[in-house]
Rosetta silent file (secondary structure, phi, psi, omega in degrees, C-alpha in Angstrom):
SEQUENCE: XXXXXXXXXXXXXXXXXXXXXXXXXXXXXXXXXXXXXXXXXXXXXXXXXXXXXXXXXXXXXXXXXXXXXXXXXXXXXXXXXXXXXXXXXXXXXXXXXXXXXXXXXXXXXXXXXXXXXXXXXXXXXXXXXXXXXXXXXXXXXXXXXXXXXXXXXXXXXXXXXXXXXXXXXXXXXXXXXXXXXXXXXXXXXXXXXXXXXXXXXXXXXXXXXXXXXXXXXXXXXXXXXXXXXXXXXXXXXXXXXXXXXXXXXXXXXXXXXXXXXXXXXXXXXXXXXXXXXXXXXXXXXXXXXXXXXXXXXXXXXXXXXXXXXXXXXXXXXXXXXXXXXXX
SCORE:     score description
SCORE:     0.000 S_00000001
   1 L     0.000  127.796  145.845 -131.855   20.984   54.204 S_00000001
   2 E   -74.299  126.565 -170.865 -131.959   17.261   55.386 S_00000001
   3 E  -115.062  139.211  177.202 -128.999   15.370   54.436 S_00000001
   4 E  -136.862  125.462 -152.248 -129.625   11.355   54.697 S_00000001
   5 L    22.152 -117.202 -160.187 -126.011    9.836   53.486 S_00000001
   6 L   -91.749   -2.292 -164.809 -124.765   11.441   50.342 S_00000001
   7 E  -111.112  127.071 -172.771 -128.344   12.718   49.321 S_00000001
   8 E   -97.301  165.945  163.590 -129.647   15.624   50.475 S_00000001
   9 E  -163.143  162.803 -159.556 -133.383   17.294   50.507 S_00000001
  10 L   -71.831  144.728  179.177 -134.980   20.477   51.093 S_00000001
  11 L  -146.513   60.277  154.819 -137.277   20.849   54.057 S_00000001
  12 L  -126.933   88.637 -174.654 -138.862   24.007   53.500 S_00000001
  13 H   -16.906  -36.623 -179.159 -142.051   24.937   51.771 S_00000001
  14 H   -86.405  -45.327 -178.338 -140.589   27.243   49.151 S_00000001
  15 H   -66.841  -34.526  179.635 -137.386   25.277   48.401 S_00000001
  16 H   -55.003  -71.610 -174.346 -139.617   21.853   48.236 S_00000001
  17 H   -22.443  -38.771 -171.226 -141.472   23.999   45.485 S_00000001
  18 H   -77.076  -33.329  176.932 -138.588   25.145   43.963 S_00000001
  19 L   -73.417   78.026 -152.285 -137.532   21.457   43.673 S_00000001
  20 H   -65.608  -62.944  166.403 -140.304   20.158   40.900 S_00000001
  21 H    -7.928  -75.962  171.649 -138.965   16.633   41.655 S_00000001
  22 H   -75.097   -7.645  169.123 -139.342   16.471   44.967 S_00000001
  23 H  -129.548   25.186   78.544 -142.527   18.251   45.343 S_00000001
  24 H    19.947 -112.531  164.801 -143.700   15.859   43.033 S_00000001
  25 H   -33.686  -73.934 -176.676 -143.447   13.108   45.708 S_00000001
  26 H   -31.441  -41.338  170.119 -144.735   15.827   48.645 S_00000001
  27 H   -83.236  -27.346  179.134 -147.226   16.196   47.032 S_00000001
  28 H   -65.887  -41.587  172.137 -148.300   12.765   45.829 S_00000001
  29 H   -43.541  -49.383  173.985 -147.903   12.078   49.763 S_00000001
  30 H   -65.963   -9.203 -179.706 -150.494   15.041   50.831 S_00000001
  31 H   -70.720  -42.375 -164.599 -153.060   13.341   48.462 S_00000001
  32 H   -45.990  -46.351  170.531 -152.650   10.098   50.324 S_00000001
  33 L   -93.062    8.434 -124.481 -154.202   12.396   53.341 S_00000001
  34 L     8.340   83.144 -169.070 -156.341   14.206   51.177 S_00000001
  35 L  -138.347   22.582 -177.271 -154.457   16.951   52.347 S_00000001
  36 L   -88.312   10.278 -143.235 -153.436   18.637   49.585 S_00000001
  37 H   -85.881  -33.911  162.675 -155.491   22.038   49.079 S_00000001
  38 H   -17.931  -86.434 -174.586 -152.851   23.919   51.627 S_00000001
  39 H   -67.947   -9.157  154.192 -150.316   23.394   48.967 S_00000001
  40 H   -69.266  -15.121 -174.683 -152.273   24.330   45.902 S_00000001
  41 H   -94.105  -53.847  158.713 -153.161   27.093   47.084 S_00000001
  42 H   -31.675  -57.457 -166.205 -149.537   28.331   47.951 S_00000001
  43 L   -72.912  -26.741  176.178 -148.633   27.387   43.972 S_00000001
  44 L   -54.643  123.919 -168.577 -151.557   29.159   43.158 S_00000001
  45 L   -58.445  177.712  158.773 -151.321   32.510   40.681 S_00000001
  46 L   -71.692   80.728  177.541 -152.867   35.842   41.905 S_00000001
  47 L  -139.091  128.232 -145.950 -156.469   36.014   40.932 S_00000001
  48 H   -88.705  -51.463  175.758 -158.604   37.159   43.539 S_00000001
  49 H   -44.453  -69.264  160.682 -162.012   35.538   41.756 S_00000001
  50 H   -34.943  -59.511 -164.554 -160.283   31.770   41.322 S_00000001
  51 H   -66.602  -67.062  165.370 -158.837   31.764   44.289 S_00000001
  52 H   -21.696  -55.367  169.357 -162.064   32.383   45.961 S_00000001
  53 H   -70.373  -75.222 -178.717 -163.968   29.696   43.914 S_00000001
  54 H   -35.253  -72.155  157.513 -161.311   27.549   44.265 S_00000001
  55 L   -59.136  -69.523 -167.098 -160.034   27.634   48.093 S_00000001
  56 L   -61.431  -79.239  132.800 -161.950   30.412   49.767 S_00000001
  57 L    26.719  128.093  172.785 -165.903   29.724   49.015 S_00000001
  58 L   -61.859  -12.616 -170.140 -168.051   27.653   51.929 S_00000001
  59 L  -119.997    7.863  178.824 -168.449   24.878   48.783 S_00000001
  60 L   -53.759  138.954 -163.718 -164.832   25.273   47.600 S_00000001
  61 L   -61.398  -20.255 -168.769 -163.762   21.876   45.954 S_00000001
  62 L  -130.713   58.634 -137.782 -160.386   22.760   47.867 S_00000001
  63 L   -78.014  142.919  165.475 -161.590   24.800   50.770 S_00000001
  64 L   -78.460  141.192  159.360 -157.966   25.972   52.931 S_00000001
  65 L   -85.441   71.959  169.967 -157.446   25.705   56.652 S_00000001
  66 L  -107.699  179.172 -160.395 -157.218   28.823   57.778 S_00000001
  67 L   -91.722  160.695 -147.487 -158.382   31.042   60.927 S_00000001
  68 H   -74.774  -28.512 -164.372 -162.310   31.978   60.854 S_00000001
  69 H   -74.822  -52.873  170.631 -160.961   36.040   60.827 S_00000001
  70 H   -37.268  -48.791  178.287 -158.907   35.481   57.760 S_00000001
  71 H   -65.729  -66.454 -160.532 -161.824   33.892   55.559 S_00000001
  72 H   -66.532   23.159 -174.047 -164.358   36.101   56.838 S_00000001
  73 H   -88.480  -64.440 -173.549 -162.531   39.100   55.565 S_00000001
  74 H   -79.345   -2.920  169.458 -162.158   37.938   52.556 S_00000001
  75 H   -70.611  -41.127  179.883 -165.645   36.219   51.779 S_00000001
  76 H   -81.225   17.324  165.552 -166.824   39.508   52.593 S_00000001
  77 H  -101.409  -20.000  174.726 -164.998   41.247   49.826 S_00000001
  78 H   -62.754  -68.420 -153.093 -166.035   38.366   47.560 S_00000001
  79 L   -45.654  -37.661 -173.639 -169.407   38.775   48.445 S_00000001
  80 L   -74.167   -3.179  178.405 -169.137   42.730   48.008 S_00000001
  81 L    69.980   34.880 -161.300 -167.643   41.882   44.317 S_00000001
  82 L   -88.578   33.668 -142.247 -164.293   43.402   45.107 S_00000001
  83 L   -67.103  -63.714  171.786 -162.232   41.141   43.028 S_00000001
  84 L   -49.070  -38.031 -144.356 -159.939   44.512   42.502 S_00000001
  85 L   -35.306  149.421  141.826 -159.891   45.837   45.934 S_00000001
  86 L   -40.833  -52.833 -129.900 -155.357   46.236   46.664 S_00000001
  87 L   -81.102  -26.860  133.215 -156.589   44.774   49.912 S_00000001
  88 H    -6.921  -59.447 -175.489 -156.663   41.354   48.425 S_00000001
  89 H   -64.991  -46.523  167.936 -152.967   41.147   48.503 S_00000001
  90 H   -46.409  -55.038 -162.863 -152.423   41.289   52.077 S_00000001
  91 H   -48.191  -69.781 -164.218 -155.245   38.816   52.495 S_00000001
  92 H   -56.929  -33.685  160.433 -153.917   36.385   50.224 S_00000001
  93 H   -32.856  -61.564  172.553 -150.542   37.006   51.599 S_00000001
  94 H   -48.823  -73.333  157.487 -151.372   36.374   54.899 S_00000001
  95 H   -25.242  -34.354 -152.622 -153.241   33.274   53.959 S_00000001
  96 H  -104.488  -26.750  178.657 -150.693   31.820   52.175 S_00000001
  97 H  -100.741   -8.978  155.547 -148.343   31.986   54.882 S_00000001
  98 H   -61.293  -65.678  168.044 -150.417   30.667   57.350 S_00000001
  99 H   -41.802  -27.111  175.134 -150.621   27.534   55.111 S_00000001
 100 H   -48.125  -86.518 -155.771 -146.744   27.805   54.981 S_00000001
 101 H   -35.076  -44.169 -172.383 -146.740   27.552   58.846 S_00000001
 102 H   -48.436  -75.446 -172.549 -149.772   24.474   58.516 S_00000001
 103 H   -42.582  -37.546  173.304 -147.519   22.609   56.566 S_00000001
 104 H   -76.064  -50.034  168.344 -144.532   22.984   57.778 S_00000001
 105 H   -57.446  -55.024 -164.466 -145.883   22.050   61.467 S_00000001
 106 H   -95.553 -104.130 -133.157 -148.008   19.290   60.266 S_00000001
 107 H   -94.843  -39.415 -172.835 -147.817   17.428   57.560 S_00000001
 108 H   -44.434  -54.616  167.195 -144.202   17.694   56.571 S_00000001
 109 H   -37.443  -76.047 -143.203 -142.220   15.690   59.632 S_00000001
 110 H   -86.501    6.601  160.166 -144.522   12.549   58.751 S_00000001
 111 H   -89.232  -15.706  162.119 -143.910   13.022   55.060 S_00000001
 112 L   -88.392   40.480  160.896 -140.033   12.364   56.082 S_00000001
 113 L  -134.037  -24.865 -156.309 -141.234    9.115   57.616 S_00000001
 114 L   -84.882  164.837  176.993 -143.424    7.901   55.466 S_00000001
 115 H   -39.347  -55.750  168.028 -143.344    4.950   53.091 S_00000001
 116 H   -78.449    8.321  149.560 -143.275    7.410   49.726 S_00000001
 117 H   -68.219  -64.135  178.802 -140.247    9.470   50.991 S_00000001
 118 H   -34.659  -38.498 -158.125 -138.349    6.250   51.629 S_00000001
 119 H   -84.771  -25.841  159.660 -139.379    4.725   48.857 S_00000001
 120 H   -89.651  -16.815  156.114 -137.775    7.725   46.545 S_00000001
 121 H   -83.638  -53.064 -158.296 -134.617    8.097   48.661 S_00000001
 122 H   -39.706  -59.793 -175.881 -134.070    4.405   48.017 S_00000001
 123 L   -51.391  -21.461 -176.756 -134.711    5.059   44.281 S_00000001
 124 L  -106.807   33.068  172.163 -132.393    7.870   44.274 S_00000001
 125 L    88.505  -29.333  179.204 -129.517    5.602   45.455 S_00000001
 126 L   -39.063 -171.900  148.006 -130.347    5.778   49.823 S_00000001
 127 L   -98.170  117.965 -160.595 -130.855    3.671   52.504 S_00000001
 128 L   -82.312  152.463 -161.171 -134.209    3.102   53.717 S_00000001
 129 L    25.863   44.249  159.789 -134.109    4.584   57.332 S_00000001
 130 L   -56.072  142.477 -174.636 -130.573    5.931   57.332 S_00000001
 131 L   -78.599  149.531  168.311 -130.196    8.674   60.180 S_00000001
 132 E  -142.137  150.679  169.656 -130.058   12.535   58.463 S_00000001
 133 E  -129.702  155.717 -146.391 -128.686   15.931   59.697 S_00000001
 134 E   -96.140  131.269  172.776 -129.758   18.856   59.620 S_00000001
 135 L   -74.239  178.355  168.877 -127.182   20.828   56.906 S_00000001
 136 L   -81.243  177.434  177.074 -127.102   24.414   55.713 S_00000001
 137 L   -92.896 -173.627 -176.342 -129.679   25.614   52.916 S_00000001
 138 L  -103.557  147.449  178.828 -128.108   26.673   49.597 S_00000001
 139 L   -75.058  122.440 -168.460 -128.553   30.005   48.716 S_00000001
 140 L   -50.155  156.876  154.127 -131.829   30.548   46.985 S_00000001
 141 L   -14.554  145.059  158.900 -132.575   32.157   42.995 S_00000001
 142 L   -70.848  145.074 -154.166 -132.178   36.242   42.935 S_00000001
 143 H   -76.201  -40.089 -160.840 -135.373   37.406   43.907 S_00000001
 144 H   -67.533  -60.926  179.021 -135.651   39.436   40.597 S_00000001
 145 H   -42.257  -94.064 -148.711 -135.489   35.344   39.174 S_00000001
 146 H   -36.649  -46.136  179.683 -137.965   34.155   41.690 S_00000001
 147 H   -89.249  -27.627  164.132 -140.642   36.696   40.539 S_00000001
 148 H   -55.084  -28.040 -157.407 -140.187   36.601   36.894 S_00000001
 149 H   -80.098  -49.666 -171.401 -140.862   32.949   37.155 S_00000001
 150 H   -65.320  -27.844  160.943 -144.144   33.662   39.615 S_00000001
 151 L  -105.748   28.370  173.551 -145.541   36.415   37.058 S_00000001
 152 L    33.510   59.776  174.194 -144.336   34.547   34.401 S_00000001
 153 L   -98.199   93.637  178.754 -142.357   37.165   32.813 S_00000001
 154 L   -24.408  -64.131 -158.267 -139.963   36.426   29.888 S_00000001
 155 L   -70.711   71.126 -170.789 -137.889   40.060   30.139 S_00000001
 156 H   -44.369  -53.135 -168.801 -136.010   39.175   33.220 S_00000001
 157 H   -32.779  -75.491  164.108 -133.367   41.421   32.484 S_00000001
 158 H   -50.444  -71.587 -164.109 -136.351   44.375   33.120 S_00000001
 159 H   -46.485  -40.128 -171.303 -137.895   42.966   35.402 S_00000001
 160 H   -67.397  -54.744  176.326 -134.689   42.966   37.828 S_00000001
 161 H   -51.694  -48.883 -176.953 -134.203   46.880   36.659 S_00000001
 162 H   -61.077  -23.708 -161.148 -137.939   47.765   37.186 S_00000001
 163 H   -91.945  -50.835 -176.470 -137.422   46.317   40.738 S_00000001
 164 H   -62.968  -36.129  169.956 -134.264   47.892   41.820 S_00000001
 165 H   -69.399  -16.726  174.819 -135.940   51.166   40.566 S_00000001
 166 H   -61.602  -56.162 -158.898 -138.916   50.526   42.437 S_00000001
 167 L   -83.567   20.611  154.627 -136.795   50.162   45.552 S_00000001
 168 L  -132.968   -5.271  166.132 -135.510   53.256   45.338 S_00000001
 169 L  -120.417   -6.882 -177.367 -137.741   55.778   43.983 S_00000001
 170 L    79.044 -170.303 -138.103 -141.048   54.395   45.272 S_00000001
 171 L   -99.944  -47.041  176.298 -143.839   53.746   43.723 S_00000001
 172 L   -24.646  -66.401  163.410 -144.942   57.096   42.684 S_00000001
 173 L   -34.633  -37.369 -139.650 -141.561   57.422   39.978 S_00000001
 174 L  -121.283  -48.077  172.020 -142.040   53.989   38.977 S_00000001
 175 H     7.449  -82.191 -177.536 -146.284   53.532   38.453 S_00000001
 176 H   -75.858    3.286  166.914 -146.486   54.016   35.086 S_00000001
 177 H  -117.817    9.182  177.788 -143.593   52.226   34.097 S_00000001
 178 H   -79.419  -45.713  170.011 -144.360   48.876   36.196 S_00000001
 179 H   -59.444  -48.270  177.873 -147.842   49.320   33.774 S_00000001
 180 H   -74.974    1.563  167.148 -146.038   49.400   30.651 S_00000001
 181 H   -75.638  -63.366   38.115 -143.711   46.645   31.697 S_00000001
 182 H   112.790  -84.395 -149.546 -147.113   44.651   32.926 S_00000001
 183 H   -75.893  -45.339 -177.207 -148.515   45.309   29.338 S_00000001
 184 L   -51.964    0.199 -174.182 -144.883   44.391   27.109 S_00000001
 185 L  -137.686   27.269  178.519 -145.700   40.848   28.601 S_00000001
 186 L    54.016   49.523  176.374 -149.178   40.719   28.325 S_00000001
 187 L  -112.551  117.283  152.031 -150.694   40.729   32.149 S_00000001
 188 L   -63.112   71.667  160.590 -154.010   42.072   32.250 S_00000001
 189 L  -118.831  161.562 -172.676 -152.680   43.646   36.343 S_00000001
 190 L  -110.874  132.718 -169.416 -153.023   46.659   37.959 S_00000001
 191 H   -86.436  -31.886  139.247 -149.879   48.010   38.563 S_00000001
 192 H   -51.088  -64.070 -164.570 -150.177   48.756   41.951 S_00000001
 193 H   -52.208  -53.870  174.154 -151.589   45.568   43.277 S_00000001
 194 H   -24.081  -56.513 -142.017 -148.130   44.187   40.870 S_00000001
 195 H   -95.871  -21.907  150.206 -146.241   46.112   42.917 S_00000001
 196 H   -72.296  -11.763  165.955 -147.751   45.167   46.612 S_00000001
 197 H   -67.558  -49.283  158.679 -147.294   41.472   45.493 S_00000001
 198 H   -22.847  -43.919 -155.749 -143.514   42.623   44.756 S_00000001
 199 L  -105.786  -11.249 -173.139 -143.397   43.427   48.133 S_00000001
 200 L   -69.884  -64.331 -162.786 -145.781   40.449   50.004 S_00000001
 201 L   -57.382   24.602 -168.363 -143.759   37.521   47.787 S_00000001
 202 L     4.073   42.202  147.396 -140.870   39.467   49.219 S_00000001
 203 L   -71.923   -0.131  157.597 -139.325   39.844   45.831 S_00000001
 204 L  -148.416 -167.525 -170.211 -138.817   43.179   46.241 S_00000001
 205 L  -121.736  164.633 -160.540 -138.036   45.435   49.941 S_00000001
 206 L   -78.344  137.978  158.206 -141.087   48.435   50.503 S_00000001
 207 L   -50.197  167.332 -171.912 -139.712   51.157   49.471 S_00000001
 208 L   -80.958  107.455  175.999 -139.300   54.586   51.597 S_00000001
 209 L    75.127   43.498 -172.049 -142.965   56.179   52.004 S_00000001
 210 L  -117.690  134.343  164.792 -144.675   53.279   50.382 S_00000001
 211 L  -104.836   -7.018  162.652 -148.060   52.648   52.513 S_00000001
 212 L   105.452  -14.851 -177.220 -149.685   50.133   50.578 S_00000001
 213 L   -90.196  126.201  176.172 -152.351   53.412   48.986 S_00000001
 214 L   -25.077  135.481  134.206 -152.490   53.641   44.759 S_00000001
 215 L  -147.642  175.230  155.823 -150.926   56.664   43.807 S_00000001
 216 L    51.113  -71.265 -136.659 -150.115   58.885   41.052 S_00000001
 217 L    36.536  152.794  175.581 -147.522   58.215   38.606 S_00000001
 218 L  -133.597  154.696  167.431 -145.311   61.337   38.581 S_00000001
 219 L   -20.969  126.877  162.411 -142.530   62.645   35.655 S_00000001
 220 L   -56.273  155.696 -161.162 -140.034   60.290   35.256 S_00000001
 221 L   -97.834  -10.601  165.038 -136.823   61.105   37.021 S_00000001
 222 L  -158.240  116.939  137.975 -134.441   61.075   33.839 S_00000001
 223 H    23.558  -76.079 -176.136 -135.300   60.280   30.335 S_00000001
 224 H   -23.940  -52.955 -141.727 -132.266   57.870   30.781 S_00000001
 225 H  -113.194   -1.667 -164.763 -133.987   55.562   33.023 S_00000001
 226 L   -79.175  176.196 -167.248 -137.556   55.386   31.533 S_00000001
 227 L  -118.255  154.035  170.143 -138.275   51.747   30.434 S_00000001
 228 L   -68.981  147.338 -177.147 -138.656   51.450   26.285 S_00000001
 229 L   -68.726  158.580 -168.799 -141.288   52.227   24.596 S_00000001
 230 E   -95.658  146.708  163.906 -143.570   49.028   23.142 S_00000001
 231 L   -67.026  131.547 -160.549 -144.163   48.345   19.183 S_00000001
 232 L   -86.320  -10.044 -164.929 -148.129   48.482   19.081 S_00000001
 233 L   -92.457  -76.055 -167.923 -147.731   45.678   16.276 S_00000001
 234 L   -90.329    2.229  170.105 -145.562   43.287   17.412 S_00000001
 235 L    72.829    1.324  159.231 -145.867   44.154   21.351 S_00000001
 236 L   -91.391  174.936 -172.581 -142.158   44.320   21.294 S_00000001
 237 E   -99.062  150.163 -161.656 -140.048   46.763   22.706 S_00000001
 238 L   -98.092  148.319 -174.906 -138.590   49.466   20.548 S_00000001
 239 L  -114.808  167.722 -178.656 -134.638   50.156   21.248 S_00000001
 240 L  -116.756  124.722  167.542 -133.257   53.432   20.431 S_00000001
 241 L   -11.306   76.537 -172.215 -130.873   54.190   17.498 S_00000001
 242 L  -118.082   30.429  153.396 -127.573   55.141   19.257 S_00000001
 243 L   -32.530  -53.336 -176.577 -125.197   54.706   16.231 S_00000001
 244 L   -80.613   12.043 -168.147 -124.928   58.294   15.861 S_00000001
 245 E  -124.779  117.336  147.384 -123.747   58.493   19.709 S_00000001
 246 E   -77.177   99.060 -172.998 -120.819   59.089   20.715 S_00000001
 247 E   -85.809  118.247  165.817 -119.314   58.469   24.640 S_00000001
 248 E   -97.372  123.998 -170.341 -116.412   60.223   26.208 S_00000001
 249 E   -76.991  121.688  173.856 -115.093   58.546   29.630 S_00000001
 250 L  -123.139   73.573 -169.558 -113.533   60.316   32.579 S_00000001
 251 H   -29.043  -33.261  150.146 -111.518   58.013   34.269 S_00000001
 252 H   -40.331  -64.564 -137.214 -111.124   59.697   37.551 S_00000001
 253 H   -90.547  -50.060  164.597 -114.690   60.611   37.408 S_00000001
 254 H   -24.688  -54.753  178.190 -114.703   56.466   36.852 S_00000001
 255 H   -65.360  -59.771 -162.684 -112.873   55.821   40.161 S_00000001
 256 L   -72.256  -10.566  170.162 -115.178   58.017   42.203 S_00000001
 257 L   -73.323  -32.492 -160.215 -118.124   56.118   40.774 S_00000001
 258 L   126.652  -22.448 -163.206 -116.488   52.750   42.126 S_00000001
 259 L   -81.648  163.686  158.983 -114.809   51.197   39.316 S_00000001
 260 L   -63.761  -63.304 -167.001 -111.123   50.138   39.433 S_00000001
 261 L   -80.171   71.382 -162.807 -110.371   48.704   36.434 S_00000001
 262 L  -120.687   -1.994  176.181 -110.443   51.873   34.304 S_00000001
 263 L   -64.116  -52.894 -151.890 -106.488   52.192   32.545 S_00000001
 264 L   -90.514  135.269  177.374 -106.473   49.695   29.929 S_00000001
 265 H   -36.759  -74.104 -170.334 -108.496   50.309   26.495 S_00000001
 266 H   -45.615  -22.313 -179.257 -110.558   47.012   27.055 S_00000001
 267 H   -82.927  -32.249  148.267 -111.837   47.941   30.457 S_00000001
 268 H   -27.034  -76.460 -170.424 -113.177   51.440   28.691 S_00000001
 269 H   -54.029  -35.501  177.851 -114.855   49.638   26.035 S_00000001
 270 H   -78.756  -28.887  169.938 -117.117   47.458   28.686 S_00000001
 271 H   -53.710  -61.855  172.385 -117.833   50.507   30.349 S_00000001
 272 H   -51.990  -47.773 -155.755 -119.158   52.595   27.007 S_00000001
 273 H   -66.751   -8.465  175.331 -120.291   49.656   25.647 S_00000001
 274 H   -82.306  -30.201 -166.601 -122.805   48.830   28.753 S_00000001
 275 H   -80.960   -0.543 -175.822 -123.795   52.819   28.652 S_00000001
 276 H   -92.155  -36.505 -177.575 -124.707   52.565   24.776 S_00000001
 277 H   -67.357  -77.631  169.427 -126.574   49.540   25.752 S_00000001
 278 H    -4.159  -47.957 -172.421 -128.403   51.113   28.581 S_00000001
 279 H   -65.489  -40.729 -164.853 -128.861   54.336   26.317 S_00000001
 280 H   -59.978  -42.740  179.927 -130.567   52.151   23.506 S_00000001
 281 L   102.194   14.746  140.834 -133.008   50.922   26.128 S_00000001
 282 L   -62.246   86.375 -164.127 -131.540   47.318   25.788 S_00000001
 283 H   -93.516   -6.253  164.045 -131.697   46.887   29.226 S_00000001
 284 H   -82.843  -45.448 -160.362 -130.922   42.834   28.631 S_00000001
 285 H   -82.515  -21.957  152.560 -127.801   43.746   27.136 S_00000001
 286 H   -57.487  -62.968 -175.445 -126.807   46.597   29.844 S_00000001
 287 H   -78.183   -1.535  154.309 -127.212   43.908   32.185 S_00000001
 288 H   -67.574  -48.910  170.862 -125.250   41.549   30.760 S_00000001
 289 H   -55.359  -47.119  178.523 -122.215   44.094   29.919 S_00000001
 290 H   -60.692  -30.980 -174.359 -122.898   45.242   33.624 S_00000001
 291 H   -84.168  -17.753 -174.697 -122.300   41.651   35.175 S_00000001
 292 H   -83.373  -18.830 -178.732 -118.902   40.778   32.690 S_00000001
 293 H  -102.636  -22.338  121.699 -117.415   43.982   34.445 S_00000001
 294 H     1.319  -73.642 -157.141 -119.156   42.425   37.807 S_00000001
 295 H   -94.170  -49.977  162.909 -117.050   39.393   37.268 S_00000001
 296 H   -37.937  -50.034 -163.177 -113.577   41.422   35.906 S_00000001
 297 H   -75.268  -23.666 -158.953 -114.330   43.489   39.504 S_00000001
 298 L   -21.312  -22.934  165.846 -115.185   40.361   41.719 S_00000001
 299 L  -108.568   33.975 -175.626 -113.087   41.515   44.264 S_00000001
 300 L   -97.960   86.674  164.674 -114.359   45.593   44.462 S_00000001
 301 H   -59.082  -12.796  159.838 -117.132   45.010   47.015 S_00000001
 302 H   -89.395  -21.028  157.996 -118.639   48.458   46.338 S_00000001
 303 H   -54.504  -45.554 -171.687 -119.139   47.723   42.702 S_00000001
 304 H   -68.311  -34.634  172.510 -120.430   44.524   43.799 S_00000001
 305 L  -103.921    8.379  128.876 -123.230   45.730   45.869 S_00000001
 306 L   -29.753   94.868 -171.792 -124.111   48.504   43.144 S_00000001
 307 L   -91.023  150.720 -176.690 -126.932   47.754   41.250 S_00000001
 308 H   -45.763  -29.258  177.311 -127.006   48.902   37.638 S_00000001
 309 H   -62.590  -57.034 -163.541 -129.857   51.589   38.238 S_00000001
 310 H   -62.616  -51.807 -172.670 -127.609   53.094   41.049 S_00000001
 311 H   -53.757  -50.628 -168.762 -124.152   52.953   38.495 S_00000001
 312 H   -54.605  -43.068  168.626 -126.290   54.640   35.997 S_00000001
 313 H   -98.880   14.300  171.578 -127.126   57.507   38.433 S_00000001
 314 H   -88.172  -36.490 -172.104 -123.903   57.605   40.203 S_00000001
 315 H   -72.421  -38.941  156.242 -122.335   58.399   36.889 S_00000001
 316 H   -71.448  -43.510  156.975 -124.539   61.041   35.944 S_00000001
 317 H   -44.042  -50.519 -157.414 -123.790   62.859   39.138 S_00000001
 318 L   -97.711   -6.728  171.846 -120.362   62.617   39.222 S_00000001
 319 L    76.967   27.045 -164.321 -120.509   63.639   35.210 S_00000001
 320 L   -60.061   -0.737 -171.155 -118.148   60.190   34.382 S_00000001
 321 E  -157.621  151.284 -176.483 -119.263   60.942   30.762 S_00000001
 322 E  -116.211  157.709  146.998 -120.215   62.797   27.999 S_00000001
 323 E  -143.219  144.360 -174.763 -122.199   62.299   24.988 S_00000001
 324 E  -126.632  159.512 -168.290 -121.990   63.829   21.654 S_00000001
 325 E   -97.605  148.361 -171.208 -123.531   63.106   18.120 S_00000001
 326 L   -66.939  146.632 -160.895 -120.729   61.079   16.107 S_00000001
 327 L   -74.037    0.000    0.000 -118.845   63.953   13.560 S_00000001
């Protein structure tokens, strides 16, 4: 971040994005050099075909600067009609951060000089050519955020679960339920290439024995943990009936999981009541239940770096609970 008096601003390609204001102005500045196709292409969705007409192409209206190896990879998977190919993902990956680097190098210093920066820190209360320092950044959106917003995915709540499960069972475990998440929101994607974008957009970390090759789907690894099934009518997701279910707690068995706070009747009840959610296959409402005992725990740093996926299978191991059908 550049701070110029009291105002500060972002000086980084992702956070100016993240700032719609402000990259606003950045951008009305790269038109100014006609210089803008770098950063459209960054903002740009995952479509192998578009991007290619668009950027990529020898007549593209917004042809990218990028190195002669990089294009010719990928014209010659255009050419070859490989719109699916996985291999796409790198490419565009690559590409995209090579425009990062362009931008950042290039155009960016003399848009913090120029007339339309000034003329919108003024507007925003500055001084025109006031001295700035350089400050710390802020910490960005959870990554889980960052990519629902980038695949434009409503169910955050899942998406952050599908991810954390990803990163820990691989891809194999997880395959077929990254497609039926993929389909509950309506993305015509291939659930592999989803899940190498997970990992280019660093929104999620590669998993143990993930090489970047399709594979499989294999048996889920408990029931428990499967993602809900979808209504074929309304495309919503069906939750499951746990009325009839009763949960017994084993407070020891509680401690050894991580939690603390496990004496008092109310601190019980957020536990069952996240593991009912969880059971139902309301996995927004597990993760809501999970973060209010998150914030009761704030200072138990092994709860805190626990992700709900993990609590769920730490719990089963250690056997912190029973269930039984209600009498």
């Amino acid at each position: 971040m550049l701070k110029y008096g009291n105002l500060t601003y972002p000086n980084n390609i992702d956070a100016i994005i993240r700032d719609k204001r402000f990259l606003n102005v950045f951008f009305k500045f790269l038109k100014t050099e006609n210089n803008e196709e770098n950063l459209l292409f960054i903002m740009a969705g995952f479509n192998p075909e578009k991007l290619y007409q668009a950027f990529l192409a020898p007549d593209a209206k917004h042809e990218i600067n990028i190195s002669d190896a990089q294009m010719t990879e990928m014209r010659q998977m255009a050419a070859a009609g490989q719109w699916k190919h996985p291999e796409w993902v790198d490419k565009v990956a690559e590409a995209k951060w090579e425009c990062k680097k362009l931008l950042t190098f290039d155009p960016l210093p003399r848009f913090f000089k120029s007339k339309i920066f000034w003329d919108y820190h003024v507007a925003n209360g500055g001084t025109r050519n006031e001295a700035f320092e350089k400050v710390d950044d802020p910490p960005p959106p959870p990554a889980w955020e960052l990519a629902a917003e980038e695949f434009g995915i409503k169910n955050v709540a899942a998406l952050r679960f599908y991810i954390a499960k990803f990163e820990r069972s691989g891809e194999q475990a997880t395959i077929g339920e990254a497609a039926k998440l993929l389909r509950s929101e309506g993305k015509r994607m291939n659930a592999h290439v989803f899940n190498k974008l997970l990992i280019a957009e660093g929104f999620a970390k590669k998993p143990a024995g993930f090489d970047g090759t399709p594979t499989p789907p294999s048996d889920p690894e408990d029931p428990m943990d499967s993602l809900p099934e979808l209504n074929e009518e309304t495309g919503r997701e069906k939750l499951v009936d746990v009325s009839g279910i009763e949960i017994t707690l084993h407070r020891k068995r509680l401690e050894g999981c991580g939690f603390k706070l496990v004496k008092k009747t109310k601190d019980l009840e957020r536990i069952e009541n996240m593991l009912l959610a969880y059971l139902a296959k309301d996995r927004q409402e597990a993760m809501k239940l999970y973060e209010r005992i998150l914030k009761a725990e704030k200072d138990n740093k092994e709860l805190q770096t626990t992700s709900l996926v993990d609590m769920m299978k730490k719990m089963r191991e250690k056997k912190a609970f029973e269930k039984s059908d209600a009498a």
